[in-house]
N, C-alpha and C positions, 0 to 999 in steps of 0.2 A: 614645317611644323614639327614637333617633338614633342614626345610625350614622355612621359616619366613614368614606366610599367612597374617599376619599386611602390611608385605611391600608389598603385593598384592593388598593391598584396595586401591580403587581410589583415589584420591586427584583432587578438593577437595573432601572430603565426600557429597554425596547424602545427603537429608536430611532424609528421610524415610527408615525405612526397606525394602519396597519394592522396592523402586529405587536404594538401594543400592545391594537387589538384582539380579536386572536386571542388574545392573549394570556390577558385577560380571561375571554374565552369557558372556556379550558382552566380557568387555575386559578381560577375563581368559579364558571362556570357549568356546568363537567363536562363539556364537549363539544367539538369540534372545528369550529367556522366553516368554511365554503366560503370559495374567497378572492371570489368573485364575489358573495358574501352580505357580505361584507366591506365590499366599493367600495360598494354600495350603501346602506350604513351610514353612509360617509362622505360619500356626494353625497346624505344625503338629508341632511346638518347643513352640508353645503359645505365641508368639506374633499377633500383628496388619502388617499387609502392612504398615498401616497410624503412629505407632510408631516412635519412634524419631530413628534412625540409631543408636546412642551410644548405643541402647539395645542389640545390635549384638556387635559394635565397644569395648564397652569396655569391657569385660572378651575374653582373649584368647579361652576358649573353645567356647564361643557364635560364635567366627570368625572361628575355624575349623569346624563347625557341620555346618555352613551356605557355605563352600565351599564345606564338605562332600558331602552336598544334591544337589550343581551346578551341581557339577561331575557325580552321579548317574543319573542326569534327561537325560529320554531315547533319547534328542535330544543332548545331548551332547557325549550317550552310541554310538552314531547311524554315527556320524562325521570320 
């Protein structure tokens, strides 16, 4: 099976990485991120929160390793 995690990103796109995010978190994974669970989402791949969103949006692996890490956060493990 395959899924197409592009057609999971919001529209429109968030501007930031980390509002995209959060974003995420809400409409996929049903929850609300901390913003400081956030930063650490994105320093742990080397990006900013404050980054422009195509830094994630455009390479396919950038969009699977950013819903990898929704999925694992223990408030989404915990639902």
């Amino acid at each position: 099976m395959t899924v197409d995690l592009t057609a999971r990103l919001p529209t429109p796109s968030p501007s930031t990485c980390g509002e995209l995010i959060a974003s995420v978190a809400r409409s996929v994974g049903n929850f609300e991120m901390p913003t400081a669970d956030i930063s650490e989402v994105c320093a742990a791949v080397g990006i900013s929160p404050s980054d422009a969103a195509s830094v994630i949006t455009s390479r396919p692996a950038n969009v699977s390793q950013m819903f990898g890490l929704v999925f694992c956060h223990p408030l989404h493990q915990r639902r």
